[in-house]
C-alpha positions in Angstrom: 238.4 -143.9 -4.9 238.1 -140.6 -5.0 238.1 -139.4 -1.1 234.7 -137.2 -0.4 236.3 -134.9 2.3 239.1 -133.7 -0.2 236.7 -133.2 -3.4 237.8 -129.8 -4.5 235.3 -126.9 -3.8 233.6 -129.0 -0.5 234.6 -127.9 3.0 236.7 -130.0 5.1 233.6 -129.7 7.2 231.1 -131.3 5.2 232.1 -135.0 6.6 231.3 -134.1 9.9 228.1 -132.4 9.3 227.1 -135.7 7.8 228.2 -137.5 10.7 226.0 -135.2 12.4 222.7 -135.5 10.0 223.8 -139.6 11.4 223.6 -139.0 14.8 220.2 -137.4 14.7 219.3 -140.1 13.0 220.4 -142.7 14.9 218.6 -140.4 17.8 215.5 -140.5 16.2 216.0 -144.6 15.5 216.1 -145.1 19.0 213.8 -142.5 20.2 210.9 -143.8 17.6 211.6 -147.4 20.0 212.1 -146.2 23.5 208.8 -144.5 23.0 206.7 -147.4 23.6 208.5 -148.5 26.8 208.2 -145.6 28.0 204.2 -145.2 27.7 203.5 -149.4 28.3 202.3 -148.4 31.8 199.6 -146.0 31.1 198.5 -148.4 27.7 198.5 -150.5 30.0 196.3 -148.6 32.4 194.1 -147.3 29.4 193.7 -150.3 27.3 194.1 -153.4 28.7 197.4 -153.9 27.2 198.3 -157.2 29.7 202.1 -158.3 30.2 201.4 -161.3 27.3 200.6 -159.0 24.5 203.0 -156.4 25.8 205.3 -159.7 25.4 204.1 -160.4 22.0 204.2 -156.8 20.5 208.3 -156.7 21.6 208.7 -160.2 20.5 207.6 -159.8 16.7 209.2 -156.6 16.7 212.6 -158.1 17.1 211.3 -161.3 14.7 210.7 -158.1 12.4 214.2 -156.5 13.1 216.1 -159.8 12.4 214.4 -160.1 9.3 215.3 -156.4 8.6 219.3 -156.7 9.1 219.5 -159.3 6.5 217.0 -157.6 3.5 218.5 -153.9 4.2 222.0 -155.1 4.0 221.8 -156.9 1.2 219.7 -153.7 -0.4 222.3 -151.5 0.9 225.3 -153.3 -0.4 223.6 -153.5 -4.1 221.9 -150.2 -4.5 223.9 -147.8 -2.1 222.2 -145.9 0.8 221.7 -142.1 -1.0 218.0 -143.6 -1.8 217.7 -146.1 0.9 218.3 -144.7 3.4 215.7 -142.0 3.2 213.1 -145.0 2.9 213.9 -146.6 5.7 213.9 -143.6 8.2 210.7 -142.8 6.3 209.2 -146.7 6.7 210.1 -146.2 10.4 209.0 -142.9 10.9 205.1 -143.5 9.8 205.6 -146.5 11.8 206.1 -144.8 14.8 203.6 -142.1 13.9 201.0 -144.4 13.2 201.4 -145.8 16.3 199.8 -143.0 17.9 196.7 -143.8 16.3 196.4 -147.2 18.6 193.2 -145.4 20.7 191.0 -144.6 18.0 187.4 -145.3 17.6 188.3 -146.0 13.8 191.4 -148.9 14.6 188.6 -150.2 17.5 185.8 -150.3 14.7 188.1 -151.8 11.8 190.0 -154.6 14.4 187.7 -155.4 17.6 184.5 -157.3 17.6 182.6 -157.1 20.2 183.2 -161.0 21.3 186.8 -160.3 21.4 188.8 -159.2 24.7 188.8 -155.8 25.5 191.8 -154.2 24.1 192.1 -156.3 21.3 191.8 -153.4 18.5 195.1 -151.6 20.2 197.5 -154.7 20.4 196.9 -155.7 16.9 197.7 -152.1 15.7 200.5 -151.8 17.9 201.3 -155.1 16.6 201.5 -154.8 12.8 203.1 -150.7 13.8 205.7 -152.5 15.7 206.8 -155.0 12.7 206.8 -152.1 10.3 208.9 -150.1 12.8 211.5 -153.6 13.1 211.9 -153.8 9.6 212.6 -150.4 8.5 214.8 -149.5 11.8 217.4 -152.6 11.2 218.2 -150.0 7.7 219.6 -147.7 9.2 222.8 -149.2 10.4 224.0 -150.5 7.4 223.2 -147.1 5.1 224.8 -145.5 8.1 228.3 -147.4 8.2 228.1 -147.5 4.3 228.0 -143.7 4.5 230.4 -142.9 7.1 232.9 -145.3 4.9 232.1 -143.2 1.9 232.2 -139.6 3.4 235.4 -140.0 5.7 239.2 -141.1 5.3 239.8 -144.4 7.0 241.4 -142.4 9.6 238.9 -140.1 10.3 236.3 -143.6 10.3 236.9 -144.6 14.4 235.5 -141.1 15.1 232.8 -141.1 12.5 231.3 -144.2 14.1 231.5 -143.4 17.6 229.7 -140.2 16.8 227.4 -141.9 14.9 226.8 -144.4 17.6 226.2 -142.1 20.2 222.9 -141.1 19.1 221.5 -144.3 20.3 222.5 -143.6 24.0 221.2 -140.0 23.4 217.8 -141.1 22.3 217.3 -144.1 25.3 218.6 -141.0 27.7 216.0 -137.9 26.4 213.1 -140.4 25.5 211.7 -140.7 28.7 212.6 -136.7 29.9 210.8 -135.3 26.9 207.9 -137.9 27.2 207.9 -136.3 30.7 207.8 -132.6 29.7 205.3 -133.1 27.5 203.1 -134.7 29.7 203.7 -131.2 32.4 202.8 -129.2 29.3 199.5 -131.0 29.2 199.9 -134.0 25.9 198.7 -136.9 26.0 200.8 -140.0 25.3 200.0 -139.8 21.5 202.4 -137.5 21.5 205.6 -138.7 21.1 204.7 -140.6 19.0 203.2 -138.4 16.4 206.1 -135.8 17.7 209.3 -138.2 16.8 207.9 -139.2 13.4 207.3 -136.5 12.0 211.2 -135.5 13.1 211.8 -138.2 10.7 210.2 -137.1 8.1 212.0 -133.8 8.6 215.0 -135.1 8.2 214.7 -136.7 5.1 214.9 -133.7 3.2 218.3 -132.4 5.2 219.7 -135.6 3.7 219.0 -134.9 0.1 220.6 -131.4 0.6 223.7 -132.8 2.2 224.0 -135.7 -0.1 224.5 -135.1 -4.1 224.1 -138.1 -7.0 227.9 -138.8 -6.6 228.6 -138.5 -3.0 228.4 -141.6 -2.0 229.2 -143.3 -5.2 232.5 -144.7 -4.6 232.8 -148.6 -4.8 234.0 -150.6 -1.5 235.9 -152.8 -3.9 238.4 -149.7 -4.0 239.1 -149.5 -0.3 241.2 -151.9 1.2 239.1 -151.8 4.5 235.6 -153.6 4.7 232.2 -151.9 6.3 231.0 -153.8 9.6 227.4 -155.2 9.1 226.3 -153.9 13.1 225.8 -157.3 15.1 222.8 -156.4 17.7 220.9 -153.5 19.2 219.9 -151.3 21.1 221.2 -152.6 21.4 221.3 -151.2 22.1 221.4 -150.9 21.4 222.8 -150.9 18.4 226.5 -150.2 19.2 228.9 -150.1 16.8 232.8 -150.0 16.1 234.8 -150.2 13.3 236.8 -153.4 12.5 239.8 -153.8 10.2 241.5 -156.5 8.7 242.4 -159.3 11.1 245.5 -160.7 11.1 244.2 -163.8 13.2 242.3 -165.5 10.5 241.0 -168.9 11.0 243.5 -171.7 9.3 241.0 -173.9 9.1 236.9 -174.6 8.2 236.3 -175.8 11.4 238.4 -173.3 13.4 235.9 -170.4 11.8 232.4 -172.8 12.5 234.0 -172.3 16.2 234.2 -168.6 16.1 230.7 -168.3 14.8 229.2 -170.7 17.1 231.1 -169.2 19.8 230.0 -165.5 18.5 226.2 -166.7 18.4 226.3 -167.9 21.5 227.6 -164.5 23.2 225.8 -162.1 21.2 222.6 -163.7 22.0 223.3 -164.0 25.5 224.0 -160.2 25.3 221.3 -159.4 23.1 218.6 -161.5 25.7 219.7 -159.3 28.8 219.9 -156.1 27.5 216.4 -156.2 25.3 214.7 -157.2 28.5 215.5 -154.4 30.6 215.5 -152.3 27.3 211.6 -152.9 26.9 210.4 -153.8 30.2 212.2 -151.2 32.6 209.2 -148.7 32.4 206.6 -151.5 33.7 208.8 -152.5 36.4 209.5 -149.1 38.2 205.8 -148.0 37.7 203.8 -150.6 37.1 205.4 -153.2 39.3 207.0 -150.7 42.2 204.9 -148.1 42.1 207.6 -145.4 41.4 206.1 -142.1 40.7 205.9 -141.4 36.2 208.5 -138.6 36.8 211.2 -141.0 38.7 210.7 -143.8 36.6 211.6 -141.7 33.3 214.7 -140.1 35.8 215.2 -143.7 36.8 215.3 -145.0 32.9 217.9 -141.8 32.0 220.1 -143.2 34.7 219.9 -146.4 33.6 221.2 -145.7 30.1 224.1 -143.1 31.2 225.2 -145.8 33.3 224.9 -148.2 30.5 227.2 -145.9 28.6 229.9 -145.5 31.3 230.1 -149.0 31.5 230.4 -149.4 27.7 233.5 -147.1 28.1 235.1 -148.9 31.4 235.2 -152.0 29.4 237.8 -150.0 26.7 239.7 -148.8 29.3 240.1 -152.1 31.6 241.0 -153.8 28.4 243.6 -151.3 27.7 244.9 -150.9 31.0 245.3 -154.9 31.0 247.4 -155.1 27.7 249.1 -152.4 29.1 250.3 -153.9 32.2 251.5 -157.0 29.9 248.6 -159.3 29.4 248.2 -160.5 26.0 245.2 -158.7 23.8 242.6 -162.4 23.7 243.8 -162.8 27.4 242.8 -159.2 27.7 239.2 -159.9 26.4 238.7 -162.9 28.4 239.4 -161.2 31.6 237.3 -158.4 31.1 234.2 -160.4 29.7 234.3 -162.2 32.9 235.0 -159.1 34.9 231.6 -157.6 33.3 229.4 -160.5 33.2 230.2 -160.7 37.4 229.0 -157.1 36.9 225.7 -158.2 34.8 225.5 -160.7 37.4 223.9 -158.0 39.8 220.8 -158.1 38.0 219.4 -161.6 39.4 219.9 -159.9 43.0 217.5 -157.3 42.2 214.4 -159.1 43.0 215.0 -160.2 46.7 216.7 -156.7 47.5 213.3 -154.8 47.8 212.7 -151.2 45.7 214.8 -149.2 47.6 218.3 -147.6 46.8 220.3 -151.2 46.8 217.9 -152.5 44.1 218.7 -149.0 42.2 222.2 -149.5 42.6 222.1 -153.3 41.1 220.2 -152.4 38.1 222.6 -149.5 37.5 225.3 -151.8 38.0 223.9 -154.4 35.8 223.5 -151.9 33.0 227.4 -150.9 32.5 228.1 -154.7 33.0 225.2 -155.3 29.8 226.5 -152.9 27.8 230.1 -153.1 29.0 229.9 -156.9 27.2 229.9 -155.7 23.7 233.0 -154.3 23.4 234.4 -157.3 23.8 232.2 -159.2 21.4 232.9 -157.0 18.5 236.8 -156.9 19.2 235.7 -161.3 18.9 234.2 -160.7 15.7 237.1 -159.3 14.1 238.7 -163.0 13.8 236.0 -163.6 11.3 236.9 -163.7 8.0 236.9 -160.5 6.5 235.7 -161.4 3.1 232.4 -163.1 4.3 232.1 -160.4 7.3 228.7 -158.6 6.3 227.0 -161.3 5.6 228.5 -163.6 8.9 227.8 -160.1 10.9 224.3 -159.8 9.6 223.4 -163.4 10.5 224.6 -163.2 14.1 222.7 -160.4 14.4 219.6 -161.9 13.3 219.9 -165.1 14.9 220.5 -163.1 18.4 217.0 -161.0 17.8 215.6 -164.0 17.1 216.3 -166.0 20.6 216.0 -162.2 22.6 212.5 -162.1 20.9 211.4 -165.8 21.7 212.9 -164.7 25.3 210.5 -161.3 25.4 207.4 -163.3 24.2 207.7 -166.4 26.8 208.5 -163.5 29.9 205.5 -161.5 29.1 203.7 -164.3 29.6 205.3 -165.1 33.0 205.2 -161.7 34.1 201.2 -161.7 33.7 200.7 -165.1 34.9 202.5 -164.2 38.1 203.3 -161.2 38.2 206.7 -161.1 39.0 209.9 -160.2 37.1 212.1 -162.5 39.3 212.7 -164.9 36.3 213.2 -162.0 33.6 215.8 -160.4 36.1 217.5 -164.0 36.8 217.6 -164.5 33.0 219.6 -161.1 32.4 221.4 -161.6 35.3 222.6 -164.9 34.5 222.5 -165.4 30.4 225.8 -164.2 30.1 227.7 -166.5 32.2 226.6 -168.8 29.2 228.3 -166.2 26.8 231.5 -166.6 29.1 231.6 -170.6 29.3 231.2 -170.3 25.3 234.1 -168.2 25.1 236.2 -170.1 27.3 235.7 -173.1 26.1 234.4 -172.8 22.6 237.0 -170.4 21.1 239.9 -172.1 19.2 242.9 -171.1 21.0 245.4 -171.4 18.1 247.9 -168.6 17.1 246.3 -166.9 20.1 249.9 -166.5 21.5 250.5 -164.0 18.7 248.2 -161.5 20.0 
């Protein structure tokens, strides 16, 4: 394969000016989502937008994003990302712009009768914006890895993804600030919504100029490393790493089943905590606490910087850990259980008041949730590496699949008694069942070699 970064006449540059065209657009990904947690309270205020449907609207989005990971990778992998990619940011875009929409007289007229509940008209349009927005966003994380494989060396790959994945924490982090600026500077909360998509749309033309017809031609047959399908959001999500050839394959069929069962388990323990908090942490501060608009969008920054730090700590403990002798899959195991005691905080949070303790415990909780899938993906690289993608892709769905069954069944809770006490046990406590998978599930074989 001919290697884009050393095409003659093309800056060494070029690459990473891609990367960076990916980060924005990873940015704008999580930006378009973050939006609506970020306004529930005053939808809720404005249009009778109860915890159930609030439940419902998150629920079949992740239904939508499950299905999404399995069509877009599959269209990726056939017909490359130089024309898919700019269709799904484009799907997801509209999707978030139309969401702004939700209040008018014309989506009351066309989806309310008058014998239905009041606020009807606005969760169905939220409703069918939100599945659009699920499908569409699950796109962008296989175009992007397929097109940081294509523009960098495999060197060069490590960084290109970490850049690439920061844009997530950047988006959850500036969401709720510029929600909040706008807001001072007198919008309404169509805004961001409106705002963000038509970013998207913006950038779609930045890609064509970046991207010629052969740039990201080059076959993955000829490269003797494989892309990583992303396994989960957010989370959120949707954190990603790079994984090479294992050389701690299964021996055997039912060694592999292990794995996978063992992976699904985890990753939809994972996936359960940190969509909860992801969606539902505006509602709880304001709607539930009665913190100010301003500190719960300061509140909701915090919680995603700490997020990130805690996503870093778990690399370093591991490190630190093989360093001081202790085998790499020892390693792992250790620090899993050192962050899901961590995540653990969480279920505190509801008999600690609203004070700084109860601060301190979410903030806590979300390094320990995100801190987690580190070590799932460094698990997923005993998978077999020819049926990777597809295996990856799977796990994903099947752990948007349980989060979203989770989000549906809490919103109902949370108006039937309003309380989050069970929400914040579950994200609390669903990873121990991740950790018990892991140490008892896992095959253990050849483990000695690591």
């Amino acid at each position: 394969m001919e290697s884009l970064n050393n095409n003659e006449g093309r800056a060494s540059k070029w690459p990473w000016i891609v990367c960076a065209v990916l980060l924005l657009a990873t940015m704008l990904n999580y930006m378009d989502r973050q939006a609506l947690a970020v306004t529930l309270p005053i939808l809720k205020k404005n249009f009778s937008l109860g915890e159930a449907r609030i439940g419902m609207v998150e629920g079949y989005f992740g239904y939508a994003f499950a299905f999404g990971s399995i069509f877009f990778g599959l269209i990726a992998d056939r017909f490359g990302p130089r024309f898919v990619y700019p269709i799904v940011i484009t799907g997801w875009s509209l999707a978030g712009l139309a969401t702004a929409f939700a209040g008018s007289e014309w989506v009351k007229a066309t989806l309310e009768t008058p014998a239905d509940p009041p606020g009807t008209a606005v969760f169905r349009w939220l409703l069918m914006c939100r599945i659009l927005l699920g499908v569409f966003e699950a796109g962008h994380w296989p175009c992007a890895l397929l097109t940081v494989r294509a523009v960098l060396s495999p060197k060069d790959r490590t960084l290109g993804n970490s850049i690439l994945q920061s844009g997530a924490s950047l988006g959850a982090i500036i969401v709720p600030l510029y929600i909040g600026a706008a807001e001072r500077a007198g919008q309404t909360w169509e805004f961001p919504f409106w705002s963000i998509g038509l970013a998207g749309l913006v950038w779609v033309p930045v890609w064509f100029l970046l991207i010629g017809r052969r740039d990201l031609s080059a076959s993955l047959d000829d490269e003797e490393e494989l892309p990583v399908q992303p396994v989960g959001e957010e989370t959120g999500p949707e954190e990603l790493t790079e994984i090479p050839a294992s050389n701690d394959l299964p021996e055997k069929p039912s060694d592999l089943i292990l794995r996978i069962i063992t992976l699904a388990i985890v990753i939809a323990m994972l996936t359960v905590s940190w969509q909860f908090l992801r969606a539902w942490l505006g509602m709880f501060l304001e709607d539930y606490h009665g913190y100010s608009k301003d500190a719960t969008r300061g509140l909701m920054s915090g919680y995603f910087i700490a997020a990130d730090i805690g996503c870093i700590l778990s690399g370093v403990l591991t490190s630190a850990l093989v360093f001081r002798g202790l085998k790499v899959h020892s390693a792992r195991k250790v620090g899993f259980a050192v962050f899901t005691l961590l995540t653990a905080s969480a279920a505190l949070i509801p008999f600690v008041g609203d004070g700084v303790l109860m601060i301190v415990l979410l903030y806590t909780a979300a390094g320990g949730i995100l801190g987690l899938h580190p070590f799932y993906y460094s698990l997923a690289q005993e998978l077999s590496e020819k049926k990777m993608g597809i295996l990856s892709g799977l796990l994903a769905a099947f752990a948007w699949v349980v989060a979203s069954t989770n989000q549906i069944y809490l919103g109902r809770y949370i108006e039937a008694n309003s309380s989050y006490k069970l929400g914040l046990i579950i994200v609390g406590l669903a990873p121990v069942i991740g950790l018990i998978a892991l140490l008892t599930l896992w095959p253990s074989k050849k483990q000695n070699q690591l």
